[in-house]
Rosetta silent file (secondary structure, phi, psi, omega in degrees, C-alpha in Angstrom):
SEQUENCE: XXXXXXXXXXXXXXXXXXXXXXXXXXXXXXXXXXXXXXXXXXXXXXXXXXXXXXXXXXXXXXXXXXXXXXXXXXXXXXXXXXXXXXXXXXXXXXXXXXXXXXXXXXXXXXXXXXXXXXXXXXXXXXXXXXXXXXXXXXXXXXXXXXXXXXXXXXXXXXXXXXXXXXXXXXXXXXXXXXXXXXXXXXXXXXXXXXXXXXXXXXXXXXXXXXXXXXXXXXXXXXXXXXXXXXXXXXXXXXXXXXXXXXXXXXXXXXXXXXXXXXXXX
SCORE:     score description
SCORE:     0.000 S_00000001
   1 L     0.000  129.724 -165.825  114.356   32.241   35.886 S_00000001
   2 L  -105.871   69.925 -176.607  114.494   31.090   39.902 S_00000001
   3 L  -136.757  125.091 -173.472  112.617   28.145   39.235 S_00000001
   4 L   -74.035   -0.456  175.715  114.496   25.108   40.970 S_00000001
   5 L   -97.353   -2.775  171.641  112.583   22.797   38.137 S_00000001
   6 L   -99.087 -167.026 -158.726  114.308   24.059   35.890 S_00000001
   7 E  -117.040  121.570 -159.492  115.562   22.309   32.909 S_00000001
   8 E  -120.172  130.746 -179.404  119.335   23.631   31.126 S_00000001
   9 E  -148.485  148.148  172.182  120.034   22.310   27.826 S_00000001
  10 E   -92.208   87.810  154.342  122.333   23.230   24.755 S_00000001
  11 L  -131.932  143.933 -125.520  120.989   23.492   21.385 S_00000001
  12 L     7.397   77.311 -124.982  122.811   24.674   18.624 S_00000001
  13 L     8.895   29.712  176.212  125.426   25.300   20.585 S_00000001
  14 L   -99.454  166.321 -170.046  123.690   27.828   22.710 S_00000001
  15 E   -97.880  133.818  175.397  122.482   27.734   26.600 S_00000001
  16 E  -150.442  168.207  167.244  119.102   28.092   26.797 S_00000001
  17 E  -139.301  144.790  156.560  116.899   27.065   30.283 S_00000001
  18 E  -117.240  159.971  151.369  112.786   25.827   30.674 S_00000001
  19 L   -49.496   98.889  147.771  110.526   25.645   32.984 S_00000001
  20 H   -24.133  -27.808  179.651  108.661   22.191   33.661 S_00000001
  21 H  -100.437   18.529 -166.295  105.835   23.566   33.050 S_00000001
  22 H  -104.335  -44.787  171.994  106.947   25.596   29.564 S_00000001
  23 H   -61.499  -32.776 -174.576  108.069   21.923   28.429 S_00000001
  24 H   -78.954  -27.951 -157.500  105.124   20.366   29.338 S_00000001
  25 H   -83.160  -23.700  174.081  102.692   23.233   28.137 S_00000001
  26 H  -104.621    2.859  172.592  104.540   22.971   24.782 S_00000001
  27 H   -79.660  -18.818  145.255  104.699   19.132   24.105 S_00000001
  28 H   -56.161  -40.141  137.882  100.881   19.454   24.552 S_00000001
  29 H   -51.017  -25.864 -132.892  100.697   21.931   22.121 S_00000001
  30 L    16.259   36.478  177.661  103.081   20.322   20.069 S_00000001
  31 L  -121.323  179.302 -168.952  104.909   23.699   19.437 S_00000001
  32 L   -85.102  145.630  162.361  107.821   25.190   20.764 S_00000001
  33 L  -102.315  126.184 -174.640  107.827   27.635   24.103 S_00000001
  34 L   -47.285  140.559  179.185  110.254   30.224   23.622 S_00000001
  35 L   -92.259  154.221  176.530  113.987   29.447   25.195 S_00000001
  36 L  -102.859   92.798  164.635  115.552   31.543   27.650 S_00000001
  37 L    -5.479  150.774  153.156  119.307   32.572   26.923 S_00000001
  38 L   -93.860  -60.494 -147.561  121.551   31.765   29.507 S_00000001
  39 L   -89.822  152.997  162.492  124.424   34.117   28.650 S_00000001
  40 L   -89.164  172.167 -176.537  123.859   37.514   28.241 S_00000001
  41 L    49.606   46.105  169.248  122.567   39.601   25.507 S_00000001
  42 L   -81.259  120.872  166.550  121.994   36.307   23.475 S_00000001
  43 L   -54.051  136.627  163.715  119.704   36.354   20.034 S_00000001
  44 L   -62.537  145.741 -172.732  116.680   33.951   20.308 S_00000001
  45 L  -126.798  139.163  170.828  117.337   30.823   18.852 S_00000001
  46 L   -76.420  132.416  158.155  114.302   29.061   16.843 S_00000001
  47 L  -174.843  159.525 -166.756  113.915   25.702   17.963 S_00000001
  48 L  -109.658   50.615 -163.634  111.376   22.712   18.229 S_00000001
  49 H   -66.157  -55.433 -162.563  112.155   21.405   21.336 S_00000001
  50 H   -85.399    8.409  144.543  108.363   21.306   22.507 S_00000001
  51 H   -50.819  -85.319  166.280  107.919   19.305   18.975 S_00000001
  52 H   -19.433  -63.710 -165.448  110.301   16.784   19.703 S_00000001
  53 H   -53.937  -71.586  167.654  108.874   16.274   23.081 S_00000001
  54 H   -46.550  -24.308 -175.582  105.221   15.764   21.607 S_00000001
  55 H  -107.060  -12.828 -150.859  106.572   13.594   18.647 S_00000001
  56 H   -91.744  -54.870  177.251  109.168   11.412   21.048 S_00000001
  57 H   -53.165  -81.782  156.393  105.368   10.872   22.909 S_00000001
  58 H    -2.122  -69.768 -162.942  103.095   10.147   19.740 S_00000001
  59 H  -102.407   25.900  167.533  105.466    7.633   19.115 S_00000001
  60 H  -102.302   -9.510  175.703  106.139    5.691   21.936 S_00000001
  61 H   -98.451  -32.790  164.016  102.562    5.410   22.239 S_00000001
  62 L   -72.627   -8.367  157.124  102.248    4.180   18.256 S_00000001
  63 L  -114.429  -11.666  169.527  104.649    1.387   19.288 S_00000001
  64 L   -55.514  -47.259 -168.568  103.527    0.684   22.878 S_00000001
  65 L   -69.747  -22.205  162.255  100.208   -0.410   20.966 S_00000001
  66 L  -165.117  173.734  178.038  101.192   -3.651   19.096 S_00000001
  67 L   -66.236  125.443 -163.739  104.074   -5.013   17.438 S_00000001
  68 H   -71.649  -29.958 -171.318  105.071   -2.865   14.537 S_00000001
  69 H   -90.651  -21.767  123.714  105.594   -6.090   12.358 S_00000001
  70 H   -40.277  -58.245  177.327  102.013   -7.297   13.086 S_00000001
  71 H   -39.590  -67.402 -163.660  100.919   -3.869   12.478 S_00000001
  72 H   -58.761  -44.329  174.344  102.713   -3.994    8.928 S_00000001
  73 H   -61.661  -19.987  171.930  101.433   -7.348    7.832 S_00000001
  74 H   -89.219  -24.825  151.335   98.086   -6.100    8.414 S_00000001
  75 H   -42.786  -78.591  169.201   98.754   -3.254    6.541 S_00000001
  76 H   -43.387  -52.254 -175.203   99.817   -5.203    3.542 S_00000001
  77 H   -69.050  -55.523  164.422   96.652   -7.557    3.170 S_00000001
  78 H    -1.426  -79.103  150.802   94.929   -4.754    3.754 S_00000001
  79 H   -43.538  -34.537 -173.691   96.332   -2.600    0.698 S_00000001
  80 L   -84.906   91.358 -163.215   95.819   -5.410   -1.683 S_00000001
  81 L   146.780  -27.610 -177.407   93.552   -4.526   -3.802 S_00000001
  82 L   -73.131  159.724 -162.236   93.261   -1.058   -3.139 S_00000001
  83 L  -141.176  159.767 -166.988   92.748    1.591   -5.442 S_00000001
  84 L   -37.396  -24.643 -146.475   93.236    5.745   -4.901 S_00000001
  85 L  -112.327  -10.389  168.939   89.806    6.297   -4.161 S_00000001
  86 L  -141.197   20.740  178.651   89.785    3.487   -0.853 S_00000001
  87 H   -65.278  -48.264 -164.555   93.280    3.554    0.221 S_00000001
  88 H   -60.585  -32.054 -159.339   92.906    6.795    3.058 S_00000001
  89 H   -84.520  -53.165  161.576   90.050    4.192    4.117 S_00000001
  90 H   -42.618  -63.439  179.678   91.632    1.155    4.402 S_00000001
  91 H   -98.356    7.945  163.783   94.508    2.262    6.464 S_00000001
  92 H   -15.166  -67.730 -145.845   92.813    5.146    8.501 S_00000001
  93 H   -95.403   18.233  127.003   92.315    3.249   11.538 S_00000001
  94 H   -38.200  -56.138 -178.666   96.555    2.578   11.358 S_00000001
  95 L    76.915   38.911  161.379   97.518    5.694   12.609 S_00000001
  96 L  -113.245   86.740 -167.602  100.063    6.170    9.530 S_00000001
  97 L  -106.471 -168.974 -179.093   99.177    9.555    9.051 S_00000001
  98 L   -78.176  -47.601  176.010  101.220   12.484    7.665 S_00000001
  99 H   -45.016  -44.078  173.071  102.040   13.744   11.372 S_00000001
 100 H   -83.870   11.604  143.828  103.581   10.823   12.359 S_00000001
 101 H   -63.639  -62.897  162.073  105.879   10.730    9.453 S_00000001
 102 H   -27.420  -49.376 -162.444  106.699   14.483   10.486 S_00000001
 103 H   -90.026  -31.066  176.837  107.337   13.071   13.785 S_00000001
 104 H   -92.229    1.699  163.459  109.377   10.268   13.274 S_00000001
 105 H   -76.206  -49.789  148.759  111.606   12.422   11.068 S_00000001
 106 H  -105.695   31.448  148.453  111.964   14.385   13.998 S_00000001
 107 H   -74.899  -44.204  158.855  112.900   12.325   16.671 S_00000001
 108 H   -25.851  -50.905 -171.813  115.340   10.744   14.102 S_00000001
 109 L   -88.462  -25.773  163.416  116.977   13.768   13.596 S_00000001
 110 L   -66.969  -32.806  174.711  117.174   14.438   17.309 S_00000001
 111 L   -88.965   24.725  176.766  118.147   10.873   18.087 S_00000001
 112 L   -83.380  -47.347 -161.679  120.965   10.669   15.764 S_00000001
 113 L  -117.953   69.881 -175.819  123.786   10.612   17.902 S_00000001
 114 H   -95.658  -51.457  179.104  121.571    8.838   21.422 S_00000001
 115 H   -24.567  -53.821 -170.725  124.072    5.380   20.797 S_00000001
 116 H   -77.957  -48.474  143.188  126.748    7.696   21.654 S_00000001
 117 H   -27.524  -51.390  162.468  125.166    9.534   24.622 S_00000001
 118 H   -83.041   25.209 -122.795  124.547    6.185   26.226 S_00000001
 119 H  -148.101  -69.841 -162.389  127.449    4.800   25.384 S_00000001
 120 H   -76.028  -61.697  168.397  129.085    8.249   27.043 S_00000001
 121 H   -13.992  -77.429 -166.505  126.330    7.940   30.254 S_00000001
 122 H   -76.013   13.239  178.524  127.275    4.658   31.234 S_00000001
 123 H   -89.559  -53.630 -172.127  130.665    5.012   31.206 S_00000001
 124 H   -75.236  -29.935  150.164  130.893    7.961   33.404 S_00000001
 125 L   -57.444  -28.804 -179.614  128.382    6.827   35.792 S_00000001
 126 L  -106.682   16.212  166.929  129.888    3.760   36.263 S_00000001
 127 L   -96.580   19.457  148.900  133.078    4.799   37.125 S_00000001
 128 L   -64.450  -26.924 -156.961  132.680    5.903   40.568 S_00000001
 129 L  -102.558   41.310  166.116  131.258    2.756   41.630 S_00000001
 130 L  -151.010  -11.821  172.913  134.367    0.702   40.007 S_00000001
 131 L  -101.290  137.928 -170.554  137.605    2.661   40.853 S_00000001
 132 L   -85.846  151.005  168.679  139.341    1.582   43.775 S_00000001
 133 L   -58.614  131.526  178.099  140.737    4.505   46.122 S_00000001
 134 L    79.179    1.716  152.362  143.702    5.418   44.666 S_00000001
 135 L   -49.798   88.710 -165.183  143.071    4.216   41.713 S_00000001
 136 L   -92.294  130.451  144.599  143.871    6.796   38.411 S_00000001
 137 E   -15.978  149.937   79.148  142.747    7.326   34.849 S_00000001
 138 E   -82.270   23.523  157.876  145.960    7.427   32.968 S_00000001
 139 E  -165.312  147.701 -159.024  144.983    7.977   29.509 S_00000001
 140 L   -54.400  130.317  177.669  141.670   10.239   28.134 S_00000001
 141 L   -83.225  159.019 -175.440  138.923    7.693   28.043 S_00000001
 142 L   -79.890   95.928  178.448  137.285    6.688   24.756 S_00000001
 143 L   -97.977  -22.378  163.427  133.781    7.909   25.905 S_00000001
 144 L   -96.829  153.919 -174.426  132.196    7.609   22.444 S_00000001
 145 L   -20.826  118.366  169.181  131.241    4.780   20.254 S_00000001
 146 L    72.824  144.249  172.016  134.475    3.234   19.215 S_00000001
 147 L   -62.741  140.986  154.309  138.343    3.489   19.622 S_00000001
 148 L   -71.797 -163.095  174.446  140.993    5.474   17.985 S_00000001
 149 L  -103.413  -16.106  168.465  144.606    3.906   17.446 S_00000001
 150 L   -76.646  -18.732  174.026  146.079    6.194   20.432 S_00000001
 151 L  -137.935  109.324 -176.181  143.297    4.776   22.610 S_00000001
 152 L   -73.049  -36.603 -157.458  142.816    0.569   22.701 S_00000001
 153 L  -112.221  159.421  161.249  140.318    0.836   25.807 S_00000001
 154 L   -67.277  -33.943 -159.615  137.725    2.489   26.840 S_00000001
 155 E  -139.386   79.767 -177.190  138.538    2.805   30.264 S_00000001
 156 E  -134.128  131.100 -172.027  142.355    2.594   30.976 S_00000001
 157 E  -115.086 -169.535 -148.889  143.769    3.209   34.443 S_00000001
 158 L  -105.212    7.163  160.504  147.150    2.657   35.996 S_00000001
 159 L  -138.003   10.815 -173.778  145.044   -0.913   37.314 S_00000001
 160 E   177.186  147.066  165.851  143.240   -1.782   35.024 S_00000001
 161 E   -62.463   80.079  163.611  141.766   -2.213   31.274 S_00000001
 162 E  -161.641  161.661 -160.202  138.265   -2.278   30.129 S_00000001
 163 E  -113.912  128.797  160.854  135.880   -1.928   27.628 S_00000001
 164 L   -78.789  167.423  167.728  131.882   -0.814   27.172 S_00000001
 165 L  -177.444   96.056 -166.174  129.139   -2.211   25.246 S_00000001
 166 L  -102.318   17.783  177.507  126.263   -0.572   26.059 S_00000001
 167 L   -69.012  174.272  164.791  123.961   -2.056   22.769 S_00000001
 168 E  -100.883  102.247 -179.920  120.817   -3.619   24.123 S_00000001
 169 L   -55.008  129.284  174.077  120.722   -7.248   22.551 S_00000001
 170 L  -129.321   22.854  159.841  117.427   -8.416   20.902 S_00000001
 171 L   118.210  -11.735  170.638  118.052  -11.839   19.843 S_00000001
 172 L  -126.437   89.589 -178.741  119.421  -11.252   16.401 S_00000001
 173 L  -135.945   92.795 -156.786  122.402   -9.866   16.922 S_00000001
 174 L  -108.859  -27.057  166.219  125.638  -11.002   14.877 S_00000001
 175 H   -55.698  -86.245 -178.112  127.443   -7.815   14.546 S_00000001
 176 H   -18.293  -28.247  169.247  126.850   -6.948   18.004 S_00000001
 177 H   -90.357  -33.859  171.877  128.510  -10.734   18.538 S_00000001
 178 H   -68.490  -39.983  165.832  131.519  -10.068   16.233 S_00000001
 179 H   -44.848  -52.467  178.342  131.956   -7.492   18.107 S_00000001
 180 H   -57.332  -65.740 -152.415  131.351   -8.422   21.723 S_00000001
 181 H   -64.386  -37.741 -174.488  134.404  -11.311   20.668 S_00000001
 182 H   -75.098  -12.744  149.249  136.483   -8.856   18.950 S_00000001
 183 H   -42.487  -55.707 -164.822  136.495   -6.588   22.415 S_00000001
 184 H   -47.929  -66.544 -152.407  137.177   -9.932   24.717 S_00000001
 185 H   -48.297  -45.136 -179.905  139.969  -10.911   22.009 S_00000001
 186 H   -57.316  -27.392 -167.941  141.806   -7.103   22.767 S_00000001
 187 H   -74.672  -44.389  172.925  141.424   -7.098   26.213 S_00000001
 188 H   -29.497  -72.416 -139.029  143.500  -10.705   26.430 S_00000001
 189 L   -88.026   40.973  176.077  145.887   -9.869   23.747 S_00000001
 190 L   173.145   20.123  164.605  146.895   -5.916   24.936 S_00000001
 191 L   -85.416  -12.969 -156.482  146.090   -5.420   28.953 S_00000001
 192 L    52.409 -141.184  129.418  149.533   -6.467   29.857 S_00000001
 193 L     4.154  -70.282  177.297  149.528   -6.758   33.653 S_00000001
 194 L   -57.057  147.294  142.415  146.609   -5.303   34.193 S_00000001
 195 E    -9.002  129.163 -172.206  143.364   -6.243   34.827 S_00000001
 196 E  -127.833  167.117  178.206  140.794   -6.416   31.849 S_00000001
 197 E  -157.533  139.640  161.924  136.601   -5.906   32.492 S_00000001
 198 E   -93.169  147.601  104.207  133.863   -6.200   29.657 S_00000001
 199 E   -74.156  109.163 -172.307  130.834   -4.033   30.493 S_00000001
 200 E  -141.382  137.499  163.867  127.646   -5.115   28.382 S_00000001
 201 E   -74.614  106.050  177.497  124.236   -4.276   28.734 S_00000001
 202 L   109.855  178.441  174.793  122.003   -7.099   29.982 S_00000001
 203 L   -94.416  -16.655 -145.726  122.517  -10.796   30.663 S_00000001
 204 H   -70.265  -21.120 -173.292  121.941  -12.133   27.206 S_00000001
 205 H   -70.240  -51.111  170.546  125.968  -10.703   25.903 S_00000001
 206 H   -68.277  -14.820  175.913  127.444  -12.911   28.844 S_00000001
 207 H   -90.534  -57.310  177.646  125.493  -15.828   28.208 S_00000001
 208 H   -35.844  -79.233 -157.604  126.476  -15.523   24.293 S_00000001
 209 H   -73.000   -7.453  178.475  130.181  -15.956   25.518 S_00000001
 210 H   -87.964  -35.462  176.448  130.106  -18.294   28.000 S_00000001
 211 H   -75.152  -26.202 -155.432  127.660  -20.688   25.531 S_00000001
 212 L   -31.714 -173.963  -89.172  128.518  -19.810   22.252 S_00000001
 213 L   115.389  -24.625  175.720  129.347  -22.842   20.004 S_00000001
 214 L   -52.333  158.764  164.716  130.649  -20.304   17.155 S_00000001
 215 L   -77.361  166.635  166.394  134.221  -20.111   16.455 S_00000001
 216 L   -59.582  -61.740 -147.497  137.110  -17.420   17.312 S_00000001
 217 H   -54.762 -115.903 -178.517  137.556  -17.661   13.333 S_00000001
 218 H    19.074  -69.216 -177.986  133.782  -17.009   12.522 S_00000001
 219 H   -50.391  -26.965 -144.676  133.846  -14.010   15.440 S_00000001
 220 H  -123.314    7.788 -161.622  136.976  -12.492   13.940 S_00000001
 221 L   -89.359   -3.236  175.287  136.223  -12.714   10.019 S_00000001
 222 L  -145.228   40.588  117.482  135.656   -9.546    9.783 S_00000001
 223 L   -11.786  142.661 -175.141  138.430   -7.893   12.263 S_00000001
 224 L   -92.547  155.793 -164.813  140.903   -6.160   11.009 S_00000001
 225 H   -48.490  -20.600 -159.812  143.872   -8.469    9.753 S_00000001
 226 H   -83.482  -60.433 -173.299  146.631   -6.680   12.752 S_00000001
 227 H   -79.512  -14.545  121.367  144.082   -8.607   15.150 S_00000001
 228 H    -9.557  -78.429 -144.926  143.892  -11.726   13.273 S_00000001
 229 H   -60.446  -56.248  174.347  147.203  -11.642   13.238 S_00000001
 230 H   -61.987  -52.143 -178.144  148.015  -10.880   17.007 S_00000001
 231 H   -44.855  -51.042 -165.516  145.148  -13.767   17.911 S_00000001
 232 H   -72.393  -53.732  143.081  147.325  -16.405   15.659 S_00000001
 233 H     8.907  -95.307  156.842  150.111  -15.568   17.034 S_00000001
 234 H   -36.747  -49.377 -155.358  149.348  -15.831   20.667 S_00000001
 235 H  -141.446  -30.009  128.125  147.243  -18.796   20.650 S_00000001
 236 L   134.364 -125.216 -175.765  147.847  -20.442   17.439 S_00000001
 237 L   -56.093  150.936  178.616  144.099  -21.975   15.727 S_00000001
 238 L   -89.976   -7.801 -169.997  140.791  -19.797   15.511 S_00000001
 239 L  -104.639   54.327 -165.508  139.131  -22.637   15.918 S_00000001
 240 L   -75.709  164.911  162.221  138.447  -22.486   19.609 S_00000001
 241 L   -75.504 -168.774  151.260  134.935  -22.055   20.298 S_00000001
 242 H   -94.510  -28.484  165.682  133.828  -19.067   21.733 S_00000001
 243 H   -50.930  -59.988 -174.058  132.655  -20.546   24.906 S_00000001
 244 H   -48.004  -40.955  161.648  136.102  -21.983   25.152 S_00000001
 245 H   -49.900  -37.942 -171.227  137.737  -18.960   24.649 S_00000001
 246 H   -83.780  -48.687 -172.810  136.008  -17.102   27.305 S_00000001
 247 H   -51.477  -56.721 -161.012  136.527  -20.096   29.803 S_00000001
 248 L   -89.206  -77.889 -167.059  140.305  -20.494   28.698 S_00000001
 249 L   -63.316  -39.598  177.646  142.712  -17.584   27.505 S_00000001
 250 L   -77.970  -22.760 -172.130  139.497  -14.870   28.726 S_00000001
 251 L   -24.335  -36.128  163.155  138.961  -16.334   32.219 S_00000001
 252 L   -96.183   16.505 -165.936  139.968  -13.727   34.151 S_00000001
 253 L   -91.503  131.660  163.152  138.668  -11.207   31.878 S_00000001
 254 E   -86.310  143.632  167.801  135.232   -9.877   34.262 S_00000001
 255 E  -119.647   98.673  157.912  131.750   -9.492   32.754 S_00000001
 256 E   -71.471  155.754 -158.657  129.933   -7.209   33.900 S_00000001
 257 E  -128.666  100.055  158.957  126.143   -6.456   33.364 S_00000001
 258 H   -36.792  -38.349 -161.134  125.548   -2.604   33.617 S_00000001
 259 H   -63.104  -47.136 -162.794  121.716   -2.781   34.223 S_00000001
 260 H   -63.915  -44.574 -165.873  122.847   -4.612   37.347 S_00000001
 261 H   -59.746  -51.025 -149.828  126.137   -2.124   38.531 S_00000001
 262 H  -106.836   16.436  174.705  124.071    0.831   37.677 S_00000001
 263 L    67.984   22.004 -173.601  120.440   -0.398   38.561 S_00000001
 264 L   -91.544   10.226 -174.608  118.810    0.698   35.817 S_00000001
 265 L   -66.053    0.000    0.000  117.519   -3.412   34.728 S_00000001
């Protein structure tokens, strides 16, 4: 296919390519437009691509329209009271039909592993615009969600240290803060020499550490004990604040706010 729109994708593990207009014509359909092999003399592979497409729409448009937990509450008074024969009637004008069960099943199932894809995105985009010339990788970076024990960083070069955290914070976020602190705490206690850098999505993860009022302790309680351990060690009580922490022992640790390095805010 010579068509300079088009779009090359992998699913189940095969090559396949569309057309813009074969994607568009089947998310409008909501059925699939037959994939084109890349390699040759390739078996057609069934797949619901132009589903997906059509259900990923549906339901960005079912949450664009109000707030799903105002939706739900009205649901519930709604319901109370209802009996088999006025239920379909009562929540009809919901939009909780059987397709968009169908549909949020399969976006789910397509969207299983998206954390790690942006997670792997922002890594790799943003290291052009952060390595200095002559600057090297010198060990395979951890591009998906979480470290092994052969790799503490995400990112570790022959100048430098640093770690992603690409969730998007939404105001209740306590893992996602145990978390944040137990990054900070590694980069201190294991850069050596080098340089260390936090990467977080947004402003609100940098504001959390420079204000926090929470403890180290608190952030750390559910760490594993070998960083406990290393923390006491080092610096002696947990019961630094976390604002302090980032001010004192982290100070030179940088925070960076992806949306801004890679413009995407």
């Amino acid at each position: 296919m010579d068509d300079e729109r088009a779009i090359d994708f992998v699913l189940n593990g095969e090559p396949h390519r569309l057309s813009r207009a074969q994607v568009l014509s089947a998310a409008g359909r909501g059925g699939p437009e037959p994939a084109v092999p890349t390699g040759a003399d390739r078996p057609p592979v069934k797949n619901d691509l132009g589903s997906a497409v059509k259900s990923f729409i549906d339901l960005h448009e079912f949450f664009g329209q109000e707030d799903l937990s105002s939706r739900v509450v009205r649901l519930e008074a709604q319901l109370e009271g209802a009996d088999a024969e006025t239920v379909d009637a009562r929540v009809a004008p919901e939009g909780m039909t059987d397709d968009l069960i169908r549909g949020a099943l399969l976006v789910r199932r397509h969207a299983g592993r998206v954390n790690d894809l942006i997670h792997a995105a922002m890594i790799v985009r943003a290291l052009p615009k952060i390595l200095e010339p002559g600057e090297r990788i010198v060990r395979r970076p951890s591009l998906a969600s979480g470290n092994d024990q052969s790799r503490k960083f995400d990112v570790e070069t022959d100048r430098r240290v640093a770690e992603f955290k690409a969730a998007q914070w939404k105001g209740r976020d306590t893992m996602r803060k145990r978390m944040l602190v137990t990054d900070l705490v590694g980069l201190v206690l294991e850069r050596g020499e080098r340089r260390a850098e936090l990467y977080v999505l947004g402003r609100l993860p940098i504001e959390f550490l420079r204000k926090s009022t929470s403890t180290i302790d608190w952030a750390l309680g559910r760490s594993s004990p070998h960083l406990r351990r290393a923390y006491e060690q080092r610096f002696g009580s947990a019961e630094l604040t976390i604002s302090q922490f980032t001010a004192g022992p982290a100070a030179d640790v940088a925070l960076v706010d992806l949306a801004e390095l890679l413009g995407i805010g």
